[in-house]
C-alpha positions as MATLAB code, in Angstrom:
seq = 'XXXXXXXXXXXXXXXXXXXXXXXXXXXXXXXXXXXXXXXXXXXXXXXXXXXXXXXXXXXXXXXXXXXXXXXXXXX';
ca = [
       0.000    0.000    0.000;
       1.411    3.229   -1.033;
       0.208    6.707    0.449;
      -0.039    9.571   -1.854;
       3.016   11.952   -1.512;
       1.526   14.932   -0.782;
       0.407   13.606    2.699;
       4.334   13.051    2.938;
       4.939   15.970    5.266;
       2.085   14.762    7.927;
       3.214   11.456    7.701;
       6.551   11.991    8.468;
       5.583   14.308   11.049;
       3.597   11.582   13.209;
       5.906    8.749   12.345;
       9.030   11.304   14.159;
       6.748   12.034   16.584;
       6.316    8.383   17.897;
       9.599    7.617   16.830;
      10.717   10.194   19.645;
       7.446    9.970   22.745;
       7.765    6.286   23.021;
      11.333    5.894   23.982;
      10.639    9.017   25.973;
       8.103    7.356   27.758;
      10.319    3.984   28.143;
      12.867    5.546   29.855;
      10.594    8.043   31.980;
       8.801    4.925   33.601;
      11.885    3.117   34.252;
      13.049    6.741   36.302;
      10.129    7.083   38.091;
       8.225    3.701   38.304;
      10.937    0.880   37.974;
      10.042   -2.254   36.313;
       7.410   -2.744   38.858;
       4.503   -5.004   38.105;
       2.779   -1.769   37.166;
       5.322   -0.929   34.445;
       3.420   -1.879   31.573;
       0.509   -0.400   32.216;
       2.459    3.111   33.392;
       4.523    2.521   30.108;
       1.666    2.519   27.968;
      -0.342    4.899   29.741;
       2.666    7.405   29.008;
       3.221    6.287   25.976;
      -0.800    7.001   24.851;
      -0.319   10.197   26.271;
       3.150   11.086   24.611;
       2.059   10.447   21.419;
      -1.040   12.191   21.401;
       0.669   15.240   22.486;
       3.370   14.968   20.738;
       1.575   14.259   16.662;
      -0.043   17.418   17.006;
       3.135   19.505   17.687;
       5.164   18.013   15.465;
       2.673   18.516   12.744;
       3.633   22.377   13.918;
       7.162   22.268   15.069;
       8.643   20.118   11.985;
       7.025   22.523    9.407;
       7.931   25.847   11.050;
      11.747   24.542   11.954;
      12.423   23.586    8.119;
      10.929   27.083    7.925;
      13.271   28.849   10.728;
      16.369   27.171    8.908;
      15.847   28.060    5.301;
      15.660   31.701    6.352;
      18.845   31.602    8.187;
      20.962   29.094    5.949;
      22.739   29.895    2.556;
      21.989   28.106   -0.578;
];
């Protein structure tokens, strides 16, 4: 299954963004939960939450950086 290209830029943008919350997430459990027996459930929990904070902004952030950087970088 192929996805037309010109939903490239969102799909690259939520992809990133769970690329980067669910390691997040991982690691943020382990700091404040351990691997207790509630671990999975915290880890998902987080994880839910991560993600659905994070597709939103990076459907913001990722446009507006490439943005930011073309105005301040030489061609």
């Amino acid at each position: 299954m192929k996805i037309n290209k010109k939903y490239k830029g969102i799909i690259f943008s939520c992809i990133a963004a769970i690329l980067i919350s669910v390691p997040i997430a991982f690691f943020m459990v382990i700091i404040n939960v351990g691997f207790t027996k509630d671990f999975l459930k915290a880890f998902l929990n987080s994880s839910l939450v991560g993600v659905g904070i994070s597709i939103p902004l990076a459907n913001i952030a990722i446009p507006l950086t490439e943005k930011i950087v073309n105005k301040i970088i030489e061609d």
